[in-house]
N, C-alpha and C positions, 0 to 999 in steps of 0.2 A: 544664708546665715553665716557662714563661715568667710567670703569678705565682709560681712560687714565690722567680724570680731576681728579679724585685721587689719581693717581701717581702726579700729578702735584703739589695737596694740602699736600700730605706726603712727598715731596724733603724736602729737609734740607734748611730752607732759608738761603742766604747772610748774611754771618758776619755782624755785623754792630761797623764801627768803635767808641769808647767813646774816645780818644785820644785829643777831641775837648775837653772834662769836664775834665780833667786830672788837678790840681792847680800843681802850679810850686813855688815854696818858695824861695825867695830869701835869702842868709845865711845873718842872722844876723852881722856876722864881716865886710860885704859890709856898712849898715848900720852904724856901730861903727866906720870904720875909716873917712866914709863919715862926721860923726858928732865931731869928734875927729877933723878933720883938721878945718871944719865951727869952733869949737870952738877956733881955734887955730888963725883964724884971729877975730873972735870978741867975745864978752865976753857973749853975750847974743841973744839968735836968738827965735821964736815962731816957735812952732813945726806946727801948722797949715799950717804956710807957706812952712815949707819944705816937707810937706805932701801933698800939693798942686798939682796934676797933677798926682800921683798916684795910681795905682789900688789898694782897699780895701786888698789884700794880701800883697801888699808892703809896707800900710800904718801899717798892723797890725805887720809885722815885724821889721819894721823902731818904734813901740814903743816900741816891747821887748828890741830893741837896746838902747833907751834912759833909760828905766826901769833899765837895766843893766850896764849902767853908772852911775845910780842912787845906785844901790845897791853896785858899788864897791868906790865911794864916788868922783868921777871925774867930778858931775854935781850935781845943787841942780834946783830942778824944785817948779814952782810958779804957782798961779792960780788965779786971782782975784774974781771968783764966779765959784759958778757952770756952769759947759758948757760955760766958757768963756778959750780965749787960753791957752794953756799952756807952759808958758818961760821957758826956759833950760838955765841956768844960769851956767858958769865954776865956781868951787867950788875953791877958793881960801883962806880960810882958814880952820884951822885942825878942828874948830867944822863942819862947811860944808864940810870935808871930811869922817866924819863919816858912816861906814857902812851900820847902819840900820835907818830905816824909822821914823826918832825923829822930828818931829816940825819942818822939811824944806819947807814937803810937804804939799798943801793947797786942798783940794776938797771938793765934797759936799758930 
């Protein structure tokens, strides 16, 4: 009895599947045209709301996307305090088309 309970405690236990903890990233250009066309019917939308309903990895993808309209100068984003929303505003003029990160942007 007693090898047999230690053949039993030396088997090789069952795999155990991790495919449950596996993150899945949603590509960024889902994001860009998604906010590309919202901008395309209105001028200005808060990103809180469209972040609304999202898992924390779509939320953190969907800001690389607006960061990235940011940086190619096709949005200018607004802030009124810290930790308060933040507007995504269509850049419609060539100073608010500006590449880099000059006094459009507001935070704390």
């Amino acid at each position: 009895m007693l090898v047999a309970a230690l053949r039993a405690l030396a088997a090789e236990p069952p795999a155990v599947s991790l495919a449950h903890l596996e993150l899945r990233f949603p590509p960024v250009s889902q994001f860009l045209e998604r906010f590309r066309a919202l901008l395309g019917r209105r001028r200005v939308f808060d990103l809180d709301a469209e972040l609304d309903g999202m898992t924390r990895i779509e939320q953190a993808v969907a800001f690389l996307a607006v960061l990235e309209l940011r940086r190619s100068g096709e949005v200018a984003l607004e802030q009124a305090a810290p930790f308060a929303p933040i507007r995504v505003r269509r850049a419609e003029s060539e100073t608010e088309r500006r590449p880099a990160w000059t006094g459009t942007a507001r935070s704390a």
